[in-house]
C-alpha positions as CSV (number, residue, x, y, z in Angstrom):
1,X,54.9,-131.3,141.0
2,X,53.2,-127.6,141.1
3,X,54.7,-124.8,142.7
4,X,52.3,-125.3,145.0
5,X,53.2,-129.1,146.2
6,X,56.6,-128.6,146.4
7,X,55.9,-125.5,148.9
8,X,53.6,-128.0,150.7
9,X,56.0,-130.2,151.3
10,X,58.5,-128.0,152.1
11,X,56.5,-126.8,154.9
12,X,55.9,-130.4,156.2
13,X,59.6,-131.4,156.1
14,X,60.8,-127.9,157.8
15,X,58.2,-128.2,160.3
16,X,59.1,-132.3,161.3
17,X,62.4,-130.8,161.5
18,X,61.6,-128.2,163.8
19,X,59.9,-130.0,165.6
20,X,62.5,-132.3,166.3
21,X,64.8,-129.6,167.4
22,X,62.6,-128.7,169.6
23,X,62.0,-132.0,171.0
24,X,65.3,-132.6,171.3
25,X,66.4,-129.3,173.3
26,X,63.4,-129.7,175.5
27,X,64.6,-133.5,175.9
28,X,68.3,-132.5,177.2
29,X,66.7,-129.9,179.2
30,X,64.9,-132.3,181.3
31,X,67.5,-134.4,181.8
32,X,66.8,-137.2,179.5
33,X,68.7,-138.4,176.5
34,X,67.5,-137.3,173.3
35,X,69.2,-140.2,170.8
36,X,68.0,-142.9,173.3
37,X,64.2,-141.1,173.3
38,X,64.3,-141.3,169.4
39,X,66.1,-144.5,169.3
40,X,62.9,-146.2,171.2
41,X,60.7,-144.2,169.9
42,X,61.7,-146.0,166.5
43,X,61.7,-149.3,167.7
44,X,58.6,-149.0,169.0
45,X,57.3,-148.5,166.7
46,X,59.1,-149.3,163.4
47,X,61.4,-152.0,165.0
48,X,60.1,-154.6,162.7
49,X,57.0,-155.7,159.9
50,X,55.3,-157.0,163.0
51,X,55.7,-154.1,165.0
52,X,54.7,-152.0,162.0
53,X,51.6,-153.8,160.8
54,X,50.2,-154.6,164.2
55,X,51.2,-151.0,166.4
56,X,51.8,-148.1,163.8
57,X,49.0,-148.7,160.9
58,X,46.8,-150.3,163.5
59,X,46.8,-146.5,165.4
60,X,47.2,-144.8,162.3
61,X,43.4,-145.7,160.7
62,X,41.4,-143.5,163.1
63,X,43.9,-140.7,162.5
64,X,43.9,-141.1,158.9
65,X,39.9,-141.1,159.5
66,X,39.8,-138.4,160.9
67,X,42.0,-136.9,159.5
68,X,40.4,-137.0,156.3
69,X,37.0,-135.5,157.8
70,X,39.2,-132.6,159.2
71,X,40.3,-131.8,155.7
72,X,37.4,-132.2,154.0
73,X,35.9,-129.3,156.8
74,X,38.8,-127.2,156.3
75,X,39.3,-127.4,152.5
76,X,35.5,-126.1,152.2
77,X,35.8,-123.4,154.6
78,X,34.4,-125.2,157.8
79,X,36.5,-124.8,160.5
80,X,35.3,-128.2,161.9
81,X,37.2,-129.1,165.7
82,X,34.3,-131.8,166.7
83,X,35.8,-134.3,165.6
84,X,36.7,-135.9,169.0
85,X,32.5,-135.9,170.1
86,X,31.8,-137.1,166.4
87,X,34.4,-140.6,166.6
88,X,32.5,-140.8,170.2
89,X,29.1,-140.5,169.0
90,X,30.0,-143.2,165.7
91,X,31.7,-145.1,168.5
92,X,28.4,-145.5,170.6
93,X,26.4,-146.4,167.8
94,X,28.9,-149.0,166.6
95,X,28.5,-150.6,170.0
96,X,25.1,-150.3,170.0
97,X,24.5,-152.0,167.1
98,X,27.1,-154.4,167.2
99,X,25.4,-155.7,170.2
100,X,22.3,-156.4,168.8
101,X,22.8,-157.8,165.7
102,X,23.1,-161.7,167.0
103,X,24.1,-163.9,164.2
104,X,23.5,-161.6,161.2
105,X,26.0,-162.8,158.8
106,X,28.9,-160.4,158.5
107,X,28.6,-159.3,155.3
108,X,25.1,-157.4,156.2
109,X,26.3,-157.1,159.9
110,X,29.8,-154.8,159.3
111,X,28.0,-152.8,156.6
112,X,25.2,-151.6,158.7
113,X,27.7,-150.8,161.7
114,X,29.7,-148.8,159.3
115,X,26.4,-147.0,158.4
116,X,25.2,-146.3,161.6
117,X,28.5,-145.0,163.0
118,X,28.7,-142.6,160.5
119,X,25.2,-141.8,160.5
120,X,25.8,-140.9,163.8
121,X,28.8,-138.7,163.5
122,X,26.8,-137.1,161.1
123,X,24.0,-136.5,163.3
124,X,26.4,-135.2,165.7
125,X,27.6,-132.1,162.9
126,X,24.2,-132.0,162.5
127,X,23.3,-128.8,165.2
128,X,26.5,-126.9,165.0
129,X,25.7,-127.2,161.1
130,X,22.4,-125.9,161.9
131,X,23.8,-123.1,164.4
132,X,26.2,-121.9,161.6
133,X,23.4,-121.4,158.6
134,X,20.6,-120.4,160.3
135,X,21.9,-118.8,163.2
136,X,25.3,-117.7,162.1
137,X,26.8,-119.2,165.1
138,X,30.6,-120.4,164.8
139,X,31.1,-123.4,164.5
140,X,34.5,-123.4,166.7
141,X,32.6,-122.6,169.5
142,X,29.6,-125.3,169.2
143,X,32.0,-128.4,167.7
144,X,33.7,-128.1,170.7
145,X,31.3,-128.0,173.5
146,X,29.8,-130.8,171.6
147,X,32.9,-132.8,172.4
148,X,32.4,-132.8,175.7
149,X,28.6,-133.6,175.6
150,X,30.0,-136.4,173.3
151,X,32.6,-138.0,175.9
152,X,29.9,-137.0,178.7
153,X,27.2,-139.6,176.9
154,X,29.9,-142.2,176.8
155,X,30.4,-142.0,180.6
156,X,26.7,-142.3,180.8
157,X,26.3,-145.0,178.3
158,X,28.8,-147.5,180.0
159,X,27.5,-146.9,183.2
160,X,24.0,-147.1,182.7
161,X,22.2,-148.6,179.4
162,X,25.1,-150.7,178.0
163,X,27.4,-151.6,181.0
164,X,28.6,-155.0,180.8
165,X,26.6,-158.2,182.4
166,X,28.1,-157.7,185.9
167,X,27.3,-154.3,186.2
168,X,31.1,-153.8,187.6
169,X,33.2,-152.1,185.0
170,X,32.3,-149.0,183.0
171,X,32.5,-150.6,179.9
172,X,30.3,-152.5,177.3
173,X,30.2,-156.0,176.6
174,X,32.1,-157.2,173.6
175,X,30.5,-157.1,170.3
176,X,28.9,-159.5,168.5
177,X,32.2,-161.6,166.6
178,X,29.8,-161.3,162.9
179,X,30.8,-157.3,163.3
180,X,34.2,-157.7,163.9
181,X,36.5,-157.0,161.1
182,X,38.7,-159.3,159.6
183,X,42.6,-158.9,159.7
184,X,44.4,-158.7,156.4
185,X,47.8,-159.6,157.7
186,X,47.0,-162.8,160.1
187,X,48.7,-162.5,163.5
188,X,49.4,-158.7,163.5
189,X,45.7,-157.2,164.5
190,X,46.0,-154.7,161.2
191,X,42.4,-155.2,160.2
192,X,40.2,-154.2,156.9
193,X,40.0,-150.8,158.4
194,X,43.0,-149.9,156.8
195,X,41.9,-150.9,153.4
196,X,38.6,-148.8,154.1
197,X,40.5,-145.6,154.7
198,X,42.8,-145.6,152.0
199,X,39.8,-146.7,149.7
200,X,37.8,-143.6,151.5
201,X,41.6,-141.1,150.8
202,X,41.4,-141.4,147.1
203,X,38.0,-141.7,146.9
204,X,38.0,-138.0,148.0
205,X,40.7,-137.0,146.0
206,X,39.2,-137.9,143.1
207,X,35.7,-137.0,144.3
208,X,37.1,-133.1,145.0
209,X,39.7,-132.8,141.6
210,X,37.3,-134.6,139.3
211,X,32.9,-133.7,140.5
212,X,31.0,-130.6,139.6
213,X,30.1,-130.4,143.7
214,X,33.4,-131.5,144.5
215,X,35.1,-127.8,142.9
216,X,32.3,-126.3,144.7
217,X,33.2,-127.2,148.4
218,X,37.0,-126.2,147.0
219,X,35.4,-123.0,145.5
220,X,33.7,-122.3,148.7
221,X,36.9,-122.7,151.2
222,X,38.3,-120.3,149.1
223,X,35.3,-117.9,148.4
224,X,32.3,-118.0,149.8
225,X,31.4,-114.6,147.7
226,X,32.4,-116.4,144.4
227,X,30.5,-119.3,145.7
228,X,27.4,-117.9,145.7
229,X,28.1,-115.4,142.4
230,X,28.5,-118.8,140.6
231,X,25.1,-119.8,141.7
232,X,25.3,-123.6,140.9
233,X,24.8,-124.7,144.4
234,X,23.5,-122.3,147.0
235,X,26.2,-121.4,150.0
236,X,23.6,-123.4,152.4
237,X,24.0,-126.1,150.8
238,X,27.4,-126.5,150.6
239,X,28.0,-126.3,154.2
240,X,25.9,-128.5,155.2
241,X,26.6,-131.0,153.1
242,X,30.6,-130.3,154.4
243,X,29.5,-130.4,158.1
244,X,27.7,-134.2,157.2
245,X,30.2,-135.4,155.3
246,X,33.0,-134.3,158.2
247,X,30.9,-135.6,160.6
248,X,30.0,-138.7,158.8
249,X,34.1,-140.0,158.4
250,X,35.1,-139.1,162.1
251,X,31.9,-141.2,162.9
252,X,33.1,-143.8,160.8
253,X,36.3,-143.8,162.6
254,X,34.3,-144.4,165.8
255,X,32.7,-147.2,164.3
256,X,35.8,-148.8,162.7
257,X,37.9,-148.4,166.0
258,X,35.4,-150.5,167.7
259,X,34.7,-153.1,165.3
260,X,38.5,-153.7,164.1
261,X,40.6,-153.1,167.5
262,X,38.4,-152.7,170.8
263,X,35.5,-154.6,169.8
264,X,34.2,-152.7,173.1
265,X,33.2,-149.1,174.1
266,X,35.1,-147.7,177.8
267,X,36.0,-144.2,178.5
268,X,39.1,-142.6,177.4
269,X,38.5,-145.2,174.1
270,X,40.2,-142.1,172.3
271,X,43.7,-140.4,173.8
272,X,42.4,-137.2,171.4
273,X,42.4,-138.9,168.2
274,X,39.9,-135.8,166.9
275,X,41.9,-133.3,168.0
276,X,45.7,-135.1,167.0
277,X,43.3,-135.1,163.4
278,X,43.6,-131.7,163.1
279,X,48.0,-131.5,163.1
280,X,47.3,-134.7,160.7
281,X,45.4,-132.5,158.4
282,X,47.5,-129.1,158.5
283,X,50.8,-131.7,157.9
284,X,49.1,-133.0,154.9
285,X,48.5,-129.2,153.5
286,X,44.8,-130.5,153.5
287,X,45.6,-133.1,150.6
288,X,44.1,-136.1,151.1
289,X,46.4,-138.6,149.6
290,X,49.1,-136.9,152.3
291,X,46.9,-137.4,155.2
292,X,47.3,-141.4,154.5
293,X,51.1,-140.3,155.0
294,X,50.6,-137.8,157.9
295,X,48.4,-140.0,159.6
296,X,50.8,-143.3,159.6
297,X,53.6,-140.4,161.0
298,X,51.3,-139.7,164.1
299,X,50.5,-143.5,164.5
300,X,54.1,-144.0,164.4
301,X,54.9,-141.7,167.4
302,X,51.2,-143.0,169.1
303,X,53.0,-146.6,168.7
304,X,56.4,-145.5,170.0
305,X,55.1,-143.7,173.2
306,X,55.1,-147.2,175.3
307,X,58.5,-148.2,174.0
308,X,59.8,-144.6,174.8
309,X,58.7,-144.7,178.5
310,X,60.3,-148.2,179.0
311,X,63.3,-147.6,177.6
312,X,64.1,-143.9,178.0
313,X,62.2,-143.5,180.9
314,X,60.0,-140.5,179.3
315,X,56.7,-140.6,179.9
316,X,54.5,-141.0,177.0
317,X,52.2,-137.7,177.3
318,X,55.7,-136.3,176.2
319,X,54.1,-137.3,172.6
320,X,51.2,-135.3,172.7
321,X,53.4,-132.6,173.3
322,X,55.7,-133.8,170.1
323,X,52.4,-133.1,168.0
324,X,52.0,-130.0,169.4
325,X,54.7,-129.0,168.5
326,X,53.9,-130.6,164.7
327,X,50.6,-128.2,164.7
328,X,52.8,-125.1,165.9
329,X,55.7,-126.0,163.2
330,X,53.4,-126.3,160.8
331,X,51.5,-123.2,161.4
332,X,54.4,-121.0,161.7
333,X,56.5,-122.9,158.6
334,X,53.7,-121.8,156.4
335,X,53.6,-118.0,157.8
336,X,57.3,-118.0,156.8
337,X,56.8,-119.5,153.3
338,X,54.1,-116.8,152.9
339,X,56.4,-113.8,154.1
340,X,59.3,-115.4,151.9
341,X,57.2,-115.5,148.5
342,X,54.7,-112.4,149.1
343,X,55.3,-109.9,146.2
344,X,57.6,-106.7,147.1
């Protein structure tokens, strides 16, 4: 490896360590006991093949999706955070479609849910996007709010247009069984939309080591100035085709989530899976291979919040706090690496 990958992970592994110092301190602090937390936290969620096939990877492919559209934003320069309202908006037209397309055969039916959930998360990138290049609006600001229009539609949408039968619960009816995805491991629920994201990973890899517009989006996260002195793609361009194509994956996730594990749309359908993405990313050091890595870790500790809080007795919003604390170790492992190896 570069001198560069072995920094990368060195910043990963000092930071998981960190952070389970921290954890761990915090733990005895409140009383509980830190070796049982971990202990369950495990089993829970790497107990056994079943456990791992059907809990971990099964959380772990909309983090790894998004994940992936989180780096692609970041490695170009885009500093992308909507993609919580993006998953949302790919989630709404999964349903949607799924629940009209009858008896389509599955092999036209999955295909055109995958399209138009990330056809909608692209849409959904599409006015921030706009904002940044016309407007020179930043797109923290607009990704954000358009989270929150984005789980505000879904309240609306289960309530209103698509509410099941009875008109009782806010949730949609169950989608059509042609869209649902198969499993690839009978009797564990891990479904093709594991295959699809590590297919999607090096994809991307490739797409941004091996392409002429693939060095360009690289070229722009690191320059916009040397971007647009190179002149073979015009700066415009190349953000919006980085706010689409980040938009378009966390919509996909959306849309994979519903046809491979939910097979329904309800509110709360994501515990923050867009913003988790983010500490997926920054783990990964914005490699896209990694994030398949990253992305299993944070379904790992997703997976392991139950077992925690049944056997330790520590509630599970303890683990958003755990990858917190990953995004915090992360940031400030990397300051420290920086500081170490800047030049006298």
């Amino acid at each position: 490896m570069s001198g560069h990958a072995w920094r990368a992970l060195a910043v990963s592994l000092i930071a998981v360590l960190l952070t389970t110092l921290v954890t761990a301190s915090a733990l005895m602090l409140g009383g509980f006991s830190p070796l049982l937390a971990f202990d369950s936290l495990v089993q829970g969620s790497l107990g056994s093949i079943d456990i791992f096939l059907g809990v971990t990877l099964v959380r772990a492919v909309p983090l790894i999706l998004t994940g992936l559209a989180v780096t692609v934003a970041f490695k170009s320069g885009v500093w992308n955070i909507g993609a919580e309202g993006q998953f949302y908006a790919g989630a709404i037209a999964a349903v949607w479609v799924g629940l009209g397309v009858g008896d389509f055969p599955s092999f036209l039916s999955i295909p055109l849910v995958f399209l138009a959930a990330a056809a909608a998360g692209s849409f959904w990138a599409f006015l921030p996007a706009l904002m940044r290049i016309r407007l020179g609006v930043g797109e923290v600001v607009t990704t954000i709010l358009m989270n929150f229009v984005a789980i505000h539609l879904v309240s609306y949408v289960v309530r209103w247009p698509l509410q099941e039968a009875r008109g009782i619960f806010p949730n949609t009816d169950l989608i059509s069984d042609s869209v649902r995805l198969p499993s690839i491991v009978p009797g564990t629920g891990l479904h093709l939309g594991f295959v699809v994201a590590v297919i999607i990973a090096i994809g991307l890899a490739v797409f941004f080591s091996s392409t002429v517009l693939g060095f360009s989006l690289r070229s722009l996260g690191e320059s916009q100035e040397v971007t647009r002195v190179s002149g073979r793609f015009h700066v415009s361009q190349l953000l919006f085709v980085t706010f689409l194509l980040s938009g378009c994956l966390a919509g996909l996730a959306g849309g994979i989530e519903i046809s491979g594990r939910t097979f329904a749309l309800y509110e709360g359908l994501s515990p923050g899976w867009g913003y988790t993405a983010i500490a997926v990313a920054l783990l990964a050091n914005l490699n896209f291979k990694a994030v398949l890595l990253t992305g299993i870790f944070f379904g790992a500790l997703e997976g392991g919040a139950g077992a925690m809080q049944r056997e330790a007795g520590i509630p599970a919003a303890w683990v958003s706090g755990i990858e917190a604390l990953v995004l915090l170790s992360v940031l400030a492992s990397d300051r420290l690496f920086r500081r170490l190896l800047k030049p006298k």
